[in-house]
VOLUMMAR-294488 format. One record per atom (N, C-alpha, C, O): z, x, y. Coordinates in steps of 0.02 Angstrom, whole numbers, plus 50000, padded with zeros to 5 digits. Example, Ala and Ser with C-alpha at 12.3 -4.5 7.8 and 13.67 -1.06 7.14 Angstrom:
VOLUMMAR-294488
503905066049716 503905061549775 503905066049835 504235071249834 503545064249888 503575068449947 503945064550002 504025067050057 
end
This chain:
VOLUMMAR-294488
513524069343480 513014071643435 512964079243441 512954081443499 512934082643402 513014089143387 512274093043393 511764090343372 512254099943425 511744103243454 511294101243368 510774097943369 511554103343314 511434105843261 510774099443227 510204100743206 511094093043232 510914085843230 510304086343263 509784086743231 510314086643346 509674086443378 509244091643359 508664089443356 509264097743345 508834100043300 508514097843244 507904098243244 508774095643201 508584091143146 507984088143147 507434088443119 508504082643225 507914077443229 507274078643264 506784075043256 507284084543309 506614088043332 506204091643287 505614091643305 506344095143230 505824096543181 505754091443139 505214092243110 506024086443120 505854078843090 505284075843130 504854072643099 505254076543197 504964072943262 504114076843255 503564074143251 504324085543255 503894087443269 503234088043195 502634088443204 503564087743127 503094088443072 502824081943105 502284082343135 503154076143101 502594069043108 502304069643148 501814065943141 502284073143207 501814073543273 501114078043249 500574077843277 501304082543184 500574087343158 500474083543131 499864084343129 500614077243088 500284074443040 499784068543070 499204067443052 500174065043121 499814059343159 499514064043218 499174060043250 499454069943249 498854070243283 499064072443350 499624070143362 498854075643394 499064078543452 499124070643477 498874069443422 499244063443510 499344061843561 499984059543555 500204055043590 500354062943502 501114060943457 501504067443531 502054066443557 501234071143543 501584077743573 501754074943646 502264076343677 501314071343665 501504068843744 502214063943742 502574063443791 502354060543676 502804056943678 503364058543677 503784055343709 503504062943647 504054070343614 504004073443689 504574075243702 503804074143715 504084078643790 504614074843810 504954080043809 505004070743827 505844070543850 506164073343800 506544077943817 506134071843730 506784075243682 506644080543693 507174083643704 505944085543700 506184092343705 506344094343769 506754098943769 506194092843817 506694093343886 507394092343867 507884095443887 507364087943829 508294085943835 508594091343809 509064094343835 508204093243730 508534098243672 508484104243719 508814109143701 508124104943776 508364112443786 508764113143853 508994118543872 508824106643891 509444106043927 510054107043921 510464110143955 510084102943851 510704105043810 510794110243792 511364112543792 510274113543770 510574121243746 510884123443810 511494123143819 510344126243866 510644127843921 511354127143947 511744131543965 511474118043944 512024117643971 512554121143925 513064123643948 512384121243859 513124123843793 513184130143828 513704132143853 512424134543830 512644141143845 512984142943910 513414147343906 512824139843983 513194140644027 514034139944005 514444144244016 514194132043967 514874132043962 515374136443926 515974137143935 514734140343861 515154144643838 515244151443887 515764154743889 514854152343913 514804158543988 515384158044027 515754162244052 515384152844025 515984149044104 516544152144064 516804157444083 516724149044012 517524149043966 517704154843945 518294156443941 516974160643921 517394168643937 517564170443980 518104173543984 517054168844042 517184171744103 518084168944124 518584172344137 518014163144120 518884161244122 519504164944088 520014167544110 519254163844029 519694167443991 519854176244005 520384179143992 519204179244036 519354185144066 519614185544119 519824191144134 519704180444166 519934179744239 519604182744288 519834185344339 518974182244266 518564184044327 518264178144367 518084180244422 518144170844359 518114167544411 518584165344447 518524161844497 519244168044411 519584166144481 519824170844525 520054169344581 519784177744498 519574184044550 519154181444597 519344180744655 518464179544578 517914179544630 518104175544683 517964176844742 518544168444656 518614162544703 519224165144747 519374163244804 519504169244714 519984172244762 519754175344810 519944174244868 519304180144795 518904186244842 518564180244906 518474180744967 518464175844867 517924173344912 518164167844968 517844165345014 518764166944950 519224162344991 519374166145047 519354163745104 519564173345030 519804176045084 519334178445141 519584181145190 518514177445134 518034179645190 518134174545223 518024169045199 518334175245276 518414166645328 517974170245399 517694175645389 517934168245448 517694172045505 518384172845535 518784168245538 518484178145555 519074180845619 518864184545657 518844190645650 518584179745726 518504184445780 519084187045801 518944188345859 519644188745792 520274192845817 520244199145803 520454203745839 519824199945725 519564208145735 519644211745787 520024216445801 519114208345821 518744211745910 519134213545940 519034217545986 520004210045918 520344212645982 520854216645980 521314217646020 520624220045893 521194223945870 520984230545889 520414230845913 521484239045882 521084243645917 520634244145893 520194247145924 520514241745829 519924245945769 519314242845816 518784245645832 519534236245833 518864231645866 518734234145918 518124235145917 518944235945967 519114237746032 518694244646039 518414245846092 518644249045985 518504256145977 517694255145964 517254258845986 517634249945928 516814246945908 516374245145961 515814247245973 516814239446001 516544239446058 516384243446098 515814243746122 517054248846117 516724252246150 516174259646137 515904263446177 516164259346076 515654264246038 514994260546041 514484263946043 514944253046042 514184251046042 513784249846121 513194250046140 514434248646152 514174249646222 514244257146252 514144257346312 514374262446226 514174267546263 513654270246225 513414275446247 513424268146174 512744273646136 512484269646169 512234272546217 512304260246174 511874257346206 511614261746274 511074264146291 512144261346297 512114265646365 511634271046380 511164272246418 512094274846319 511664282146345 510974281546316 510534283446355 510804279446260 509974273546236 509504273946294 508934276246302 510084270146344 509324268746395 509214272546435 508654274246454 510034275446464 509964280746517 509414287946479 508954290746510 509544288946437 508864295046405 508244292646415 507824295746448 508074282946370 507314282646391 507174282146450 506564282346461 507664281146515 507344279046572 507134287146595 506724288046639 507404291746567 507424298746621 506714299946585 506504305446601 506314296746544 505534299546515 505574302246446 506064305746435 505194301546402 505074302646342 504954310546333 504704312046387 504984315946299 504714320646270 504544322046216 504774318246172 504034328646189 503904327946121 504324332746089 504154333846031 504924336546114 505214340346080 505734338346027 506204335446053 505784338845973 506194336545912 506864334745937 507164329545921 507194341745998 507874336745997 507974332346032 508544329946030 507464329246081 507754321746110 507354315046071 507274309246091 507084319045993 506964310945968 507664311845929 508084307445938 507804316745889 508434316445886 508954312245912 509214307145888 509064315545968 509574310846011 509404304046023 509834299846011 508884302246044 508754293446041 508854291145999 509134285545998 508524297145905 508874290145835 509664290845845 509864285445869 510174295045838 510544295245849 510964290845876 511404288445840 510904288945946 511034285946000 510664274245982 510804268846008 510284276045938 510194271145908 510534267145825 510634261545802 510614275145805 510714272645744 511574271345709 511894269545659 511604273645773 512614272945767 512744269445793 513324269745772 512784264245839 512894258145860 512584253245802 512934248645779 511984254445781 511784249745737 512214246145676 512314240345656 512484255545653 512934253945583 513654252345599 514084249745563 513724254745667 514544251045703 514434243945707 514924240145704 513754241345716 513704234345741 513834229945657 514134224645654 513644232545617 513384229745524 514194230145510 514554225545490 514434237745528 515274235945500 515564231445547 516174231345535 515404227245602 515994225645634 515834217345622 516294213245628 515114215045603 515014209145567 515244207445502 515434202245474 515154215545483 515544211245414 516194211545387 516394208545337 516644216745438 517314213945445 517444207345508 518044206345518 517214205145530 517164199445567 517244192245517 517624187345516 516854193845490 516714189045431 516944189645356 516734186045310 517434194845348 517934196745288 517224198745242 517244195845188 516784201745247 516464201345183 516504208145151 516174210545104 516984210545188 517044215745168 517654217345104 517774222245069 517874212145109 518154210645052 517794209444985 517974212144932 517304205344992 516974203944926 516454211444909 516354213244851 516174214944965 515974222344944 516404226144911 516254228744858 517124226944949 517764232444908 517454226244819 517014228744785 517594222744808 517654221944726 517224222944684 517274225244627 516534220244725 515894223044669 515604229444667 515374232244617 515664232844761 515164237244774 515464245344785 515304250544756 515864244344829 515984249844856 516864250344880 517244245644867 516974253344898 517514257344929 517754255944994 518004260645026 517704248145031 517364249145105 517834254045150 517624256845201 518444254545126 518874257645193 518584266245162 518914269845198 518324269145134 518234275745121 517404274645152 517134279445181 517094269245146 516374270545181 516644270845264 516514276245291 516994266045305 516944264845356 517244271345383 517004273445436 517644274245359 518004282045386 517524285645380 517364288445433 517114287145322 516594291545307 515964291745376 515634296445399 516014283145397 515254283645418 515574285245513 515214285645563 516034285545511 516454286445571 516484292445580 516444294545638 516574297445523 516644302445527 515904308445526 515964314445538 515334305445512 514824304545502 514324304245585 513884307645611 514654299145597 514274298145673 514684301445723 514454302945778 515424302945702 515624307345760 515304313445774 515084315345828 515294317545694 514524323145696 514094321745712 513804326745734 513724316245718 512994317245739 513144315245835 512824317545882 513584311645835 513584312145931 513714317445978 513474318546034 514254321445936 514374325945957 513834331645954 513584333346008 513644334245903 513044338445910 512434336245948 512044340645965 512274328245969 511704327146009 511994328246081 511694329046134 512614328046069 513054327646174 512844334346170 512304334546200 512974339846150 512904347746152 512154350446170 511964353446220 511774348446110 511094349746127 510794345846176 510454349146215 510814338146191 510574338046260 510654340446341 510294340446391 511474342746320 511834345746376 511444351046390 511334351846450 511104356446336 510644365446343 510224360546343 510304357446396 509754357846307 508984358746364 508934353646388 508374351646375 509344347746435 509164344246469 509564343646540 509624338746576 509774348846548 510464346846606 510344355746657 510414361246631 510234354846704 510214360346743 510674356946794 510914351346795 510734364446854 511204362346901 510984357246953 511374353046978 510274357846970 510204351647015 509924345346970 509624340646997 510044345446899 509804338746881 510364334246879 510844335046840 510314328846925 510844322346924 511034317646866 511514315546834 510104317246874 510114310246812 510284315246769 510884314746781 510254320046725 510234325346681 511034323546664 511214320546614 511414325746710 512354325946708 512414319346691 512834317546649 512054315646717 512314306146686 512364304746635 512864302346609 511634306346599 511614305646507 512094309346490 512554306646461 512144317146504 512374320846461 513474318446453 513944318646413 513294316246533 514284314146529 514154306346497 514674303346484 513684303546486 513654297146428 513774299446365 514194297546324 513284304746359 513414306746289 514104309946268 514434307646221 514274314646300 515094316046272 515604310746281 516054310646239 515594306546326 516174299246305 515934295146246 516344292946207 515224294046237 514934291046158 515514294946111 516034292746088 515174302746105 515364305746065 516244307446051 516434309745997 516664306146102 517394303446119 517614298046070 517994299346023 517394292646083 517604285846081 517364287145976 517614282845940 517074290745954 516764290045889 517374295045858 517804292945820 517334302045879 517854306045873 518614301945865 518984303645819 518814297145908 519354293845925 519804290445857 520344290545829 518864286445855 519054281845765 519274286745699 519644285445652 518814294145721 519034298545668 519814299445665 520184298045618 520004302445734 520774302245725 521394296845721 522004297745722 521134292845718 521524285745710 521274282745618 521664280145577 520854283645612 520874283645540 521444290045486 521964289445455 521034294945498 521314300445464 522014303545470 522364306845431 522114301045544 522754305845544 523454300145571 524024301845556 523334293345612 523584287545630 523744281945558 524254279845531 523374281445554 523344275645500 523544278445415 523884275745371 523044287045416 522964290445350 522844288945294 523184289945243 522344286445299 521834282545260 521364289345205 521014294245216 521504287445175 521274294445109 520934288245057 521124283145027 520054294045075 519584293645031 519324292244992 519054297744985 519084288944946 518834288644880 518434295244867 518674299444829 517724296344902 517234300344923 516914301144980 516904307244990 516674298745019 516364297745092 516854301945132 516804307545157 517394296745131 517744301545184 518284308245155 518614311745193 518284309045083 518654314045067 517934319045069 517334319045084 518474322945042 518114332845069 517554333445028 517144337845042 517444328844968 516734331944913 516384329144953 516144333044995 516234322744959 515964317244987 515614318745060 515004319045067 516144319745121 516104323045192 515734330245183 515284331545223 515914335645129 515414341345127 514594340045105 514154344345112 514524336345089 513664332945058 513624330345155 513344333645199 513844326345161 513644324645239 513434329545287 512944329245325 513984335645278 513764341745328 513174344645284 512694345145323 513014346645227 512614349145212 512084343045225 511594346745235 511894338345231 511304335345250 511304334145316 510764332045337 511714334645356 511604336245416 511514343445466 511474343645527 511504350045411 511464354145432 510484354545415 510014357245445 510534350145351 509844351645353 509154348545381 508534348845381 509804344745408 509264339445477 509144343445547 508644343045583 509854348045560 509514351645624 509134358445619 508964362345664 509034358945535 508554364045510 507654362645536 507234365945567 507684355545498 507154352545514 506704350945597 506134351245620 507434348945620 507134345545703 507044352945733 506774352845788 507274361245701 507234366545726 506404368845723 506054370445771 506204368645654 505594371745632 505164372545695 505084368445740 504874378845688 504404379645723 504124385945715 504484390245690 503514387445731 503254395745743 502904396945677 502634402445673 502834391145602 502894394945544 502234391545497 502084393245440 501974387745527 501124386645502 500754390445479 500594389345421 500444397045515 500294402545499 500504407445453 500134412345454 500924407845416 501264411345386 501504408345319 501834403145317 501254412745250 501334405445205 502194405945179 502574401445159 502324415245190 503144416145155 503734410345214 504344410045209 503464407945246 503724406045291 503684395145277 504094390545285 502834395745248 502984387645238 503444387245160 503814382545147 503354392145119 503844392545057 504584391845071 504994389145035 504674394645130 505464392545143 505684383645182 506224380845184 505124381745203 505144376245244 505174370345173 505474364945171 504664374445109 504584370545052 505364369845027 505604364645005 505734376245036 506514378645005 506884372645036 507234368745002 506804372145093 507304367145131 507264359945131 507694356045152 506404357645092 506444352145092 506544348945013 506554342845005 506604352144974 506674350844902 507514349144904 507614345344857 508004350144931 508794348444916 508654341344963 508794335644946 508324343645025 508504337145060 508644330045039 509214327745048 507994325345003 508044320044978 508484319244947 508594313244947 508984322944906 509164320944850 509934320344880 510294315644863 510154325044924 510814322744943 510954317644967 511474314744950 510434314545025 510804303645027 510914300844968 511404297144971 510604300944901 510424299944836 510924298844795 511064293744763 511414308344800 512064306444771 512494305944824 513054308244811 512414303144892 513034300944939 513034295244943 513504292944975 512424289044907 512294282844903 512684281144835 513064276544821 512444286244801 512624282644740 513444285144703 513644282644650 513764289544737 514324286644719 514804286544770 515364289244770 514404281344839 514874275344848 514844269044825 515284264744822 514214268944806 513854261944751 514494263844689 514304268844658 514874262544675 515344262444613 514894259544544 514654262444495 514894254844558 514354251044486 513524254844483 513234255644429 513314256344528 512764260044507 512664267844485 512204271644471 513404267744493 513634274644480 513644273844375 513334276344328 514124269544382 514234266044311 513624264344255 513734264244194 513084263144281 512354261944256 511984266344265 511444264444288 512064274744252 511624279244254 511874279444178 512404278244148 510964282344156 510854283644104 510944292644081 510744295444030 511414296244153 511534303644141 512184302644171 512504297944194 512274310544161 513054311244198 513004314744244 512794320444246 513304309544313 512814309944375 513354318444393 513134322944429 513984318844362 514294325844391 513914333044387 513924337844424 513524331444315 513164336644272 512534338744325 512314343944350 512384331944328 511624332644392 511914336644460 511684341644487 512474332844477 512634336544557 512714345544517 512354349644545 512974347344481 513034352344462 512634356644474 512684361044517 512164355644435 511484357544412 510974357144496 510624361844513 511004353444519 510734352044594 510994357344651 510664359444698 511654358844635 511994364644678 511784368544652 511244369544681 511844373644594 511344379644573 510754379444602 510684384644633 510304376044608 509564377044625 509634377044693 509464382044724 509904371244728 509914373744824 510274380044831 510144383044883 510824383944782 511084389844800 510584394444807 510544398144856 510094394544749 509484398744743 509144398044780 508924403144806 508884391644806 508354390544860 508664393644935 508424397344978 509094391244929 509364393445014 509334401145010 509114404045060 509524404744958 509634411644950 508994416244989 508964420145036 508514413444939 507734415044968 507414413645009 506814415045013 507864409045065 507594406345130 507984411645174 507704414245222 508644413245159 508814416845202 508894424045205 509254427445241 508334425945146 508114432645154 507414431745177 507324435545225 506974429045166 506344427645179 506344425145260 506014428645297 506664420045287 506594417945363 506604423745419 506184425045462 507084426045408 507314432645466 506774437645460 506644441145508 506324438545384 506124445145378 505454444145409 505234448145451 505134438745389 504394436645415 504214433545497 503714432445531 505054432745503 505044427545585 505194432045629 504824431945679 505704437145629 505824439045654 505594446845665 505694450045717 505254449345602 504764457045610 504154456145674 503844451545700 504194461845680 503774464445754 503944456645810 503474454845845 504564453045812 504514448245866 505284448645899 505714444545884 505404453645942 506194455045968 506064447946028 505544445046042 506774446746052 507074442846087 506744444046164 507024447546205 506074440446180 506024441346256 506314442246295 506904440346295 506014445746351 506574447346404 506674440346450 507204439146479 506094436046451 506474430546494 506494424146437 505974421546417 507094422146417 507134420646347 507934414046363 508504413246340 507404410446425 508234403346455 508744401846406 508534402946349 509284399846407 509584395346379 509294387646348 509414385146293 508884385146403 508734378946411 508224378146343 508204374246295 507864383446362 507134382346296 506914389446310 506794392246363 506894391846231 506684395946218 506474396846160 506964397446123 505634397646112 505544397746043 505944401246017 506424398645990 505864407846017 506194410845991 507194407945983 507584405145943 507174409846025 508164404346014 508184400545981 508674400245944 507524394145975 507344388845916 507414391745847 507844390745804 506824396045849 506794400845784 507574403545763 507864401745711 507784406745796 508434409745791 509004402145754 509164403145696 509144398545771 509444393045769 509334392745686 509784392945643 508504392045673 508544389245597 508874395045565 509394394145535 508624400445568 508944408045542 510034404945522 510384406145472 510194401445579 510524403545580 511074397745541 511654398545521 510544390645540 511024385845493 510574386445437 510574381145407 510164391145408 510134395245357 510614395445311 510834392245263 510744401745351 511364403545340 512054399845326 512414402545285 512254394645353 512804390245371 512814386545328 513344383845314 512144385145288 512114377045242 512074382245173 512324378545130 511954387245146 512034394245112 512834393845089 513114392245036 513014395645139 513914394845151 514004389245108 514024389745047 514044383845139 514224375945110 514084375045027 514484372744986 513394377645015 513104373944965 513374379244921 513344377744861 513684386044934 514054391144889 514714388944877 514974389744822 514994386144924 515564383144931 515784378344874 516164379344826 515424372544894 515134366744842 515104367744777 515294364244730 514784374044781 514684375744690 515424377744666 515724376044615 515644382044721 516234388644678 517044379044676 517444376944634 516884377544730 517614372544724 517304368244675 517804365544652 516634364744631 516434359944600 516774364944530 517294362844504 516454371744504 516584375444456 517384375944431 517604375444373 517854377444510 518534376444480 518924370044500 519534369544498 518494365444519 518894359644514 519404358644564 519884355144550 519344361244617 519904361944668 519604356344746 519014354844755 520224354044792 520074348344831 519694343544823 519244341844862 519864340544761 519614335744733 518694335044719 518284330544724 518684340444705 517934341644689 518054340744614 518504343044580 517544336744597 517704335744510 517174341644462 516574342744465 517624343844428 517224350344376 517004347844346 517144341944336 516514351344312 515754348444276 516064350544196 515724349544146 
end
């Protein structure tokens, strides 16, 4: 019986049900359950038979055949390198909280750090454990250009936390001090390691993350993270919170476009052209940074020279000095960014 038929007979059904009276409508509830089951089911089957005919369910059943669990991962070097990257941040994790908490920016630093890279070593090594990283490469992302990227990613951030806890937490008679700090440079080893076994062993090239457009957005948001954990001295002074305003207006937006085009399909569903935006986004941090790094030095550093007892270990001023000085550095980058985006060179795409 044809969809077309049961229609028929449901507005045939339904005039006599207005004519004899609402308790006609309670009786008529299965045919219209049925009539719209049926629709349903037609429309799924016609759904199913493009989708066939396009060969996308048996892509998927393919994709999806191949996630099986393989713990043998674990025992390949890639696995081997995971392991031992989640047990030495673990490590150095505790050895920092046990030596006592402080309130100075760079040892919360170093604890997220020291937390948050084992975390995302632990997420990639489940879900190549479990192949699902297969079914991500087809809908989502890029995975072998994320996993280099985020490797390459946390090798910067271990390494810069091994350095700075080494200056203000490590003197000559501190013991426990040398423990973390030689935790932290084998962390920061073993992360470095994957970098060179990806990039230069295996040579595994990019989509974005781990190629040079992609990896330069990383340093520039990580230069402007140790901008941040730097701040200090500049409450009082408003040319001074205007630049703190300068530094925080680019921030948000660079995870934004480093999310979204490794997201491939959500890249695909913007309603702009997300190159035009990065474009347009580098001009304005060029300008902003410009006026931070004439403005920082002039207001921070007038009538305030370099104390005479002025440690290595901790010193405001040296703090102060520091932001002055990846100022400057993320200035560089984000000029950089613009002039290689403008001519289109190392795969920076021109606007």
């Amino acid at each position: 019986m044809t969809a077309h038929r049961w229609f028929n007979e449901y507005h045939a059904k339904q005039k006599g049900n207005v004519k004899s009276g609402g308790s006609r409508a309670t009786e008529n509830t299965p045919q219209l359950q049925f009539v719209a089951a049926f629709c349903a089911g037609l429309t799924l089957h016609l759904l199913s038979s493009s989708l066939k005919e396009m060969g996308v369910i048996g892509d998927i059943k393919d994709t999806v055949s191949k996630a099986v669990f393989t713990p043998s991962s674990l025992l390949s070097g890639r696995g081997g390198l995971h392991m031992a990257q989640m047990l030495l941040s673990v490590v150095t994790f505790v050895l920092g909280a046990l030596r006592g908490g402080s309130s100075h920016t760079y040892w919360n630093y170093a604890m997220f750090t020291w937390a948050f890279c084992p975390i995302m070593t632990l997420v990639i090594t489940i879900i190549e454990m479990f192949k699902l990283d297969i079914v991500l490469n087809m809908f989502c992302m890029d995975w072998s250009d994320f996993t280099t990227g985020m490797a390459m990613s946390s090798a910067l951030m271990t390494v810069s936390v091994a350095i700075t806890y080494a200056n203000f937490y490590v003197c000559r008679t501190c013991l426990y001090g040398w423990i973390v700090s030689i935790s932290a440079f084998l962390c920061a080893l073993v992360y470095t390691l994957e970098v060179v076994k990806d990039k230069f062993l295996d040579k595994k090239k990019g989509s974005y993350l781990a190629a040079l457009p992609g990896f330069w957005k990383v340093m520039e948001a990580f230069v402007s993270c140790m901008i941040f954990i730097s701040l200090t001295g500049y409450r009082d002074k408003p040319a001074l919170i205007l630049c703190v305003i300068a530094y925080a207006i680019p921030f948000p937006i660079l995870p934004l476009i480093i999310a979204t085009n490794i997201l491939k399909k959500l890249k695909t569903c913007l309603p702009f052209n997300l190159d035009r935006f990065v474009f347009i986004f580098l001009v304005i941090s060029v300008v902003l940074y410009i006026f931070a790094a004439i403005m920082w030095p002039i207001f921070m550093f007038r009538n305030n020279p370099r104390p005479s007892e002025c440690p290595p270990s901790f010193c405001i001023w040296a703090i102060q000095f520091m932001v002055a000085f990846f100022t400057y550095v993320n200035l560089i980058l984000f000029t950089l960014d613009l002039i290689f985006t403008l001519l289109g060179i190392f795969n920076f795409k021109r606007t």
